[in-house]
C-alpha positions in Angstrom: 11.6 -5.5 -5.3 8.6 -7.7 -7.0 6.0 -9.0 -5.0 3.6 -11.4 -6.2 -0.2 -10.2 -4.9 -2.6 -13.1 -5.7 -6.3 -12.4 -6.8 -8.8 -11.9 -4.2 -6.5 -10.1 -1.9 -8.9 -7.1 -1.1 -10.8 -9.6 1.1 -7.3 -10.5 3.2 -7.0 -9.0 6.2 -5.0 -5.6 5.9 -4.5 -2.2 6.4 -2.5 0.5 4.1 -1.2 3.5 6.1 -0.8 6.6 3.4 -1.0 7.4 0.0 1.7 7.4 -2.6 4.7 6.3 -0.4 2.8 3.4 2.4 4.1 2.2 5.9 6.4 -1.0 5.4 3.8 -2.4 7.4 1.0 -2.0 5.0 -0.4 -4.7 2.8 1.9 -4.4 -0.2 -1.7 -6.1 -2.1 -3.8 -3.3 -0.9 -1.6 -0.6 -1.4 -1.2 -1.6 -5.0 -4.7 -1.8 -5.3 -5.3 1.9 -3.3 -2.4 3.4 -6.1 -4.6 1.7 -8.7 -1.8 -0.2 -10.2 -3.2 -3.4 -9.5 -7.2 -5.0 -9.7 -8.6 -7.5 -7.3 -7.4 -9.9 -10.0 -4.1 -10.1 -8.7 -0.4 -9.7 -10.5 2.7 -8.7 -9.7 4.0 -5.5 -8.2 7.3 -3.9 -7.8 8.1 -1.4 -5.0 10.7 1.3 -3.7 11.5 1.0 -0.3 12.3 4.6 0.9 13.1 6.1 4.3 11.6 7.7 7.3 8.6 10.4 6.4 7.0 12.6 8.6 3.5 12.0 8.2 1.4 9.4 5.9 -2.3 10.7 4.7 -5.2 8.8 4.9 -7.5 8.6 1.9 -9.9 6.4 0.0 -9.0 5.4 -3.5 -10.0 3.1 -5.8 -12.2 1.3 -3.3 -9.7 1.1 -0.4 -9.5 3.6 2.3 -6.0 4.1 3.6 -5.3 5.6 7.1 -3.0 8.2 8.7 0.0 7.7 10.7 2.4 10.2 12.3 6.4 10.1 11.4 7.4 6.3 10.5 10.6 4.7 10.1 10.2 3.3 6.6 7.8 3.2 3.9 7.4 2.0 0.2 6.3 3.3 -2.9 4.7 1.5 -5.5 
């Protein structure tokens, strides 16, 4: 799947759960930008949805800090 991010998204509101493989209910934008496949400039992005995971690390990369979440349903790489 591609998602379009558009620029100035690190100033949407937004939280990224994890690092590597994200929450489906983090900011697709953010996430992107915490992988550090994608600048505050904006672009497009193309995920992996994959399935349940135990646990999802919090960490701060490339200017955005993630945060940790027990076992989840669903998540997504980028």
């Amino acid at each position: 799947m591609t998602i379009t991010c558009p620029a100035g998204c690190k100033e949407i509101e937004g939280k990224v759960y994890g690092d590597k493989i994200y929450t489906d209910d983090s900011s697709i934008c953010l996430a992107a930008m915490h992988y550090g496949t994608l600048s505050d400039l904006g672009g497009d992005v193309e995920i992996k949805i994959v399935g349940a995971q135990n646990v999802f690390r919090g960490i701060e990369k490339n200017g955005i800090q993630s945060l940790s979440r027990g076992q989840y349903i669903r998540g997504f790489e980028v």
